[in-house]
N, CA, C and O of each residue as an XYZ file, in Angstrom:
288
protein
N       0.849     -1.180      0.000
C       0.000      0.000      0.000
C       0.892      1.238      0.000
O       1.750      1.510      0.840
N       0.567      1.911     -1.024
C       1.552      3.575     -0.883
C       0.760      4.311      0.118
O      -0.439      4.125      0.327
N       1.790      5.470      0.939
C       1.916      5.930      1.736
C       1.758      7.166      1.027
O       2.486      7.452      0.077
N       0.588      8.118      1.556
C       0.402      9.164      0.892
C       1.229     10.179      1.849
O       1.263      9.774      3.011
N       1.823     11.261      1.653
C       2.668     12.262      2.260
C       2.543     13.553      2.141
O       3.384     14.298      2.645
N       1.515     14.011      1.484
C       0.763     14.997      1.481
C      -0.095     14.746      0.183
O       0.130     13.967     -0.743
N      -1.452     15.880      0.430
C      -2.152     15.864      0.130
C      -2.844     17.810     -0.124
O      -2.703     18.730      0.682
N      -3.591     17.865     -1.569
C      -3.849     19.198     -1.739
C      -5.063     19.009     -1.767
O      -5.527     18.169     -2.538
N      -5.935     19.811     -0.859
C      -7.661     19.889     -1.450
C      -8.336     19.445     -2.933
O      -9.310     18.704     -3.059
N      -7.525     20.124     -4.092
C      -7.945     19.958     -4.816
C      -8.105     18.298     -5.373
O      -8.939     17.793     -6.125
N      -7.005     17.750     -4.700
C      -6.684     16.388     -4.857
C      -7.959     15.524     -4.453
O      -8.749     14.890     -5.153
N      -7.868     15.751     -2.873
C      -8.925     15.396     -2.559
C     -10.061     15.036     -3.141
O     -10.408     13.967     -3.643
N     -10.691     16.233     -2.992
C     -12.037     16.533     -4.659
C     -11.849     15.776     -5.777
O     -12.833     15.210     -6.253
N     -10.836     15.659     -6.265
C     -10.437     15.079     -7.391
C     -11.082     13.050     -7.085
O     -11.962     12.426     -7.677
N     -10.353     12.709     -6.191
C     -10.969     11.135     -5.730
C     -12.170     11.465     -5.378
O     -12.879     10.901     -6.212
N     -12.992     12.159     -4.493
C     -14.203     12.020     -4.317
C     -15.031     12.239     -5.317
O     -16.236     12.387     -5.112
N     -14.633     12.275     -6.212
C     -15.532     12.828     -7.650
C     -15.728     11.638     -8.367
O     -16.645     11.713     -9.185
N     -15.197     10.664     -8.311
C     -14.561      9.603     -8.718
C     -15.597      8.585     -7.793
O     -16.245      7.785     -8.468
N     -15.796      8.553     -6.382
C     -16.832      7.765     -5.743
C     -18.277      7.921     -6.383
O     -18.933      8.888     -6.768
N     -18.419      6.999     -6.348
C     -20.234      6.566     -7.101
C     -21.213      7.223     -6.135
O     -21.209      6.763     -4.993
N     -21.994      8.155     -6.387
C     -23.282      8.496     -5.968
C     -23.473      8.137     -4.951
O     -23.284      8.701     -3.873
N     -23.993      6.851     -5.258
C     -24.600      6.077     -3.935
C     -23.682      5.253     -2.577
O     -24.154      4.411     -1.813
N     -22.511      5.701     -2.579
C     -21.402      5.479     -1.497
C     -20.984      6.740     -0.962
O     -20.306      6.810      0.062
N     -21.477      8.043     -1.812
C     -21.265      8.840     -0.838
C     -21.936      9.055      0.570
O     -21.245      9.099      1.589
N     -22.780      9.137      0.584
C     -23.422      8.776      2.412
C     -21.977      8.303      3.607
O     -21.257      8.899      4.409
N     -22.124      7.075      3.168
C     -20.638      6.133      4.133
C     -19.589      7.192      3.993
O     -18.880      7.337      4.989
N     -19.338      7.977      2.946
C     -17.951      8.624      3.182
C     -18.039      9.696      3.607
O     -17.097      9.858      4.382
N     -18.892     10.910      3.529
C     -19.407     11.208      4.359
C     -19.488     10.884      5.824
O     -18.941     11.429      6.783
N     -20.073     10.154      5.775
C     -19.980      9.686      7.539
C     -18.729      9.594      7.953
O     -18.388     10.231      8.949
N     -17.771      8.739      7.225
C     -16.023      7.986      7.537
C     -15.299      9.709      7.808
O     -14.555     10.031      8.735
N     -15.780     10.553      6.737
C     -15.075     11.953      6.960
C     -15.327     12.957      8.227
O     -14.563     13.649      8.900
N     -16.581     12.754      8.249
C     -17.092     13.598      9.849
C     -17.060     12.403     11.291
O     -16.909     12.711     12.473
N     -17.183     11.525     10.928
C     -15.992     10.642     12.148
C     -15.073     11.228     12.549
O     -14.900     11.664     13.687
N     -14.176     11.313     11.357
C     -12.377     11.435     11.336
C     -12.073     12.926     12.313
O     -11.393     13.183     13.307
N     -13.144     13.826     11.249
C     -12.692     15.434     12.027
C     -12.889     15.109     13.172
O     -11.972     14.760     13.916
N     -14.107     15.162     13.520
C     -14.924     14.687     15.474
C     -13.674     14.446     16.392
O     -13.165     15.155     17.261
N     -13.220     12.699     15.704
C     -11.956     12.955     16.433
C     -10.866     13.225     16.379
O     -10.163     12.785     17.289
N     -10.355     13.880     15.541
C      -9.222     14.989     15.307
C      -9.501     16.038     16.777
O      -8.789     16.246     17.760
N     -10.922     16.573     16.370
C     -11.161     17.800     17.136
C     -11.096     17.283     19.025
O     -10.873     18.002     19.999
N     -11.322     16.127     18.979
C     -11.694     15.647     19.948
C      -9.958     15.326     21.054
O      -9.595     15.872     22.096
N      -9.360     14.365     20.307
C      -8.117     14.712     20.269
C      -7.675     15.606     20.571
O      -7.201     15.375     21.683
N      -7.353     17.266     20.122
C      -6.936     18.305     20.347
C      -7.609     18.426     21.554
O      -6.831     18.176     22.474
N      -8.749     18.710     21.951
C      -8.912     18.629     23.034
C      -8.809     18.304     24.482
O      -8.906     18.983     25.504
N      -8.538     16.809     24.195
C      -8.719     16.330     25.025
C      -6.732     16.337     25.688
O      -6.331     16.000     26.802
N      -5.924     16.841     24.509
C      -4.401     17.129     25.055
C      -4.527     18.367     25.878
O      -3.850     18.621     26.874
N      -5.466     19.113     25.359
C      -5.358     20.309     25.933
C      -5.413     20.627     27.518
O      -4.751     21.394     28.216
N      -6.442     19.750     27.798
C      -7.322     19.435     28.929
C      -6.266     18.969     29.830
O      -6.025     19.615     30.850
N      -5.623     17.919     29.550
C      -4.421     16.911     29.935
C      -3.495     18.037     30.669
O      -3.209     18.115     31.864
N      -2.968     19.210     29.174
C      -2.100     19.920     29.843
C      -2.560     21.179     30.887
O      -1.818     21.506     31.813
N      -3.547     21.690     30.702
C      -3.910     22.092     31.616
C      -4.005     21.614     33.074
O      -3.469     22.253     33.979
N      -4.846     20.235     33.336
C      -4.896     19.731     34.281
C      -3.230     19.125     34.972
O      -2.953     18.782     36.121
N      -2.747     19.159     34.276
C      -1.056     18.726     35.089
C      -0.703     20.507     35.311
O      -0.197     20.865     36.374
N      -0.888     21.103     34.675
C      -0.523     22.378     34.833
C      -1.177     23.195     36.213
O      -0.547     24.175     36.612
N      -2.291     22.839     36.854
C      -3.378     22.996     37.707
C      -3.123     22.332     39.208
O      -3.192     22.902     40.297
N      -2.704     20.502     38.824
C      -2.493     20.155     39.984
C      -0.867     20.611     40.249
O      -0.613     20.610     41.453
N      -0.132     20.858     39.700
C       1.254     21.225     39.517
C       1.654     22.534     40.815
O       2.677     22.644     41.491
N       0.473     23.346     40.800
C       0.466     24.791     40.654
C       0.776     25.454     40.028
O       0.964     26.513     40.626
N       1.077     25.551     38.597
C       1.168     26.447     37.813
C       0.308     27.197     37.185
O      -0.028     27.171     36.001
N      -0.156     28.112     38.357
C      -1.530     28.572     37.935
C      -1.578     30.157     38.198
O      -0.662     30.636     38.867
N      -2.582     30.992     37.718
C      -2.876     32.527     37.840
C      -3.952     32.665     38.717
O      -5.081     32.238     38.474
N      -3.595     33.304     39.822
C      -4.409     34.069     40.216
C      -5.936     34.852     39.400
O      -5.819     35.548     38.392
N      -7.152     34.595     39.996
C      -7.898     35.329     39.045
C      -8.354     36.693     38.934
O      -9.040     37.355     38.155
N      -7.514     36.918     40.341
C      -7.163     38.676     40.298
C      -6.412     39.201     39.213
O      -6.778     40.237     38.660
N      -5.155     38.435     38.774
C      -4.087     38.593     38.257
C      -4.719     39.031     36.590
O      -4.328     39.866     35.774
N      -6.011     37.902     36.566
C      -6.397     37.725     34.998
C      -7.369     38.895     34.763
O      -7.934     38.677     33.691
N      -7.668     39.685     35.141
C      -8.255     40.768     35.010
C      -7.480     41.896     35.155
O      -8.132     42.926     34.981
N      -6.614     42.022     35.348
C      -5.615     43.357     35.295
C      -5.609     43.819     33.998
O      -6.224     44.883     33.923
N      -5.131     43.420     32.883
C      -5.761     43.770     31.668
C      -6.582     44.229     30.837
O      -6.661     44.812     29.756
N      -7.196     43.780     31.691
C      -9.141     43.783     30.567
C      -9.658     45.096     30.769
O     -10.207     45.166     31.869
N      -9.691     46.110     30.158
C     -10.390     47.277     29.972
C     -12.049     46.954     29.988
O     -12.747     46.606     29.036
N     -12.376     47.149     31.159
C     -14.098     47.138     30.963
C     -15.423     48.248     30.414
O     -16.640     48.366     30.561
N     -14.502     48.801     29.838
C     -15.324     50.165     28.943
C     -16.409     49.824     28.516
O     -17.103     50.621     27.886
């Protein structure tokens, strides 16, 4: 199996144009799977680093986080 190593939108488009009508549904679905957990993923590192960052103490004051903020 070749190993794809990048990829251009247009490319993309290009194979899905190429899927039959009636299989788009499933790919569709296989594609908004994939993002979900992409997005989900990112998240859920985020969370990770925060929370080691939290029990750690490496944390702000929430006095501190308003010093900034112009409330005009």
């Amino acid at each position: 199996m070749e190993t794809v190593h990048h990829c251009k939108p247009s490319e993309l488009m290009r194979e899905i144009e190429q899927i039959p009508p009636q299989y788009l549904p499933q790919l569709f679905q296989i594609v908004h799977s994939y993002r979900e957990s992409i997005t989900k993923k990112e998240s859920l590192v985020d969370f990770e680093q925060s929370w080691l960052q939290a029990v750690s103490g490496d944390t702000t004051p929430v006095s501190e986080l308003w010093e900034d903020i112009d409330a005009a």
